[in-house]
C-alpha positions in Angstrom: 34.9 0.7 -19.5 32.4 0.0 -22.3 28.9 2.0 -21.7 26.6 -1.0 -20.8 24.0 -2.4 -24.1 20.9 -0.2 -24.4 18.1 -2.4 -22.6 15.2 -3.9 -24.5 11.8 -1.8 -25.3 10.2 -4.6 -23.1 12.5 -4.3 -20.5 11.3 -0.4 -20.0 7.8 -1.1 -20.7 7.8 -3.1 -18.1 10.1 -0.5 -16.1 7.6 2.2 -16.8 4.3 -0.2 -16.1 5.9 -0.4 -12.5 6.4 3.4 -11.6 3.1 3.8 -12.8 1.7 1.3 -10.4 3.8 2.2 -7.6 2.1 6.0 -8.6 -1.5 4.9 -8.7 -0.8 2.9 -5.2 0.7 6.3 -3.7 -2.2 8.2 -4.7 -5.1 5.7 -3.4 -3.7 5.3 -0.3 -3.6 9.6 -0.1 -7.5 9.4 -0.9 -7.9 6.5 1.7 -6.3 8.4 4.3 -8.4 11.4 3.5 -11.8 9.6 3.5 -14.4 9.7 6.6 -14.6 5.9 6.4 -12.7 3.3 8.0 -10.6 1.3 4.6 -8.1 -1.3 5.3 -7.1 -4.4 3.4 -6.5 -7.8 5.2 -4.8 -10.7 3.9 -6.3 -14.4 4.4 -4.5 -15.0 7.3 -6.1 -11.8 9.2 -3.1 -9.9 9.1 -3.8 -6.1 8.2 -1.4 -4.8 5.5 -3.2 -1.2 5.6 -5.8 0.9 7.7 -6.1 4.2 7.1 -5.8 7.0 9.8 -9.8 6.7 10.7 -9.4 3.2 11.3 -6.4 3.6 13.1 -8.0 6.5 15.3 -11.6 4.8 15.5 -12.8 3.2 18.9 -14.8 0.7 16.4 -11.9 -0.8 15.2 -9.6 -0.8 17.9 -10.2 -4.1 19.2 -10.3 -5.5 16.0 -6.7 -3.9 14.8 -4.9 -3.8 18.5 -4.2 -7.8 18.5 -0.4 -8.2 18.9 1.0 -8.7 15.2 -1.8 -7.6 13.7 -0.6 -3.7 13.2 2.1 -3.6 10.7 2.5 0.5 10.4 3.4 0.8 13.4 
């Protein structure tokens, strides 16, 4: 079997563009999750794609994140 072509420099610019987004995404939400501070990001529809553990653990925000459907991490 031939060894497959060597892939474009745009190809793995775009390759290495990605890993360092999925990086800098890892490493916010570590800060988020240390921070004293409720953070969480909602889409239009109200649906919460992240809270961080003082949201999740705050009686200020547990009616607002408890709503069936509303709590993707769990």
């Amino acid at each position: 079997m031939a060894p497959a072509p060597p892939l474009p420099d745009s190809h793995l610019r775009i390759k290495a563009a990605m890993a360092k987004t999925a990086e800098n995404e890892q490493r916010f939400r570590e800060l988020a999750e240390l921070l004293p501070e409720t953070v969480y990001e909602m889409d239009m529809s109200g649906h919460f794609g992240y809270v961080n553990a003082k949201g999740r653990n705050s009686s200020d925000t547990v009616g607002l994140i408890s709503r069936p459907g509303r709590m993707p991490w769990t």
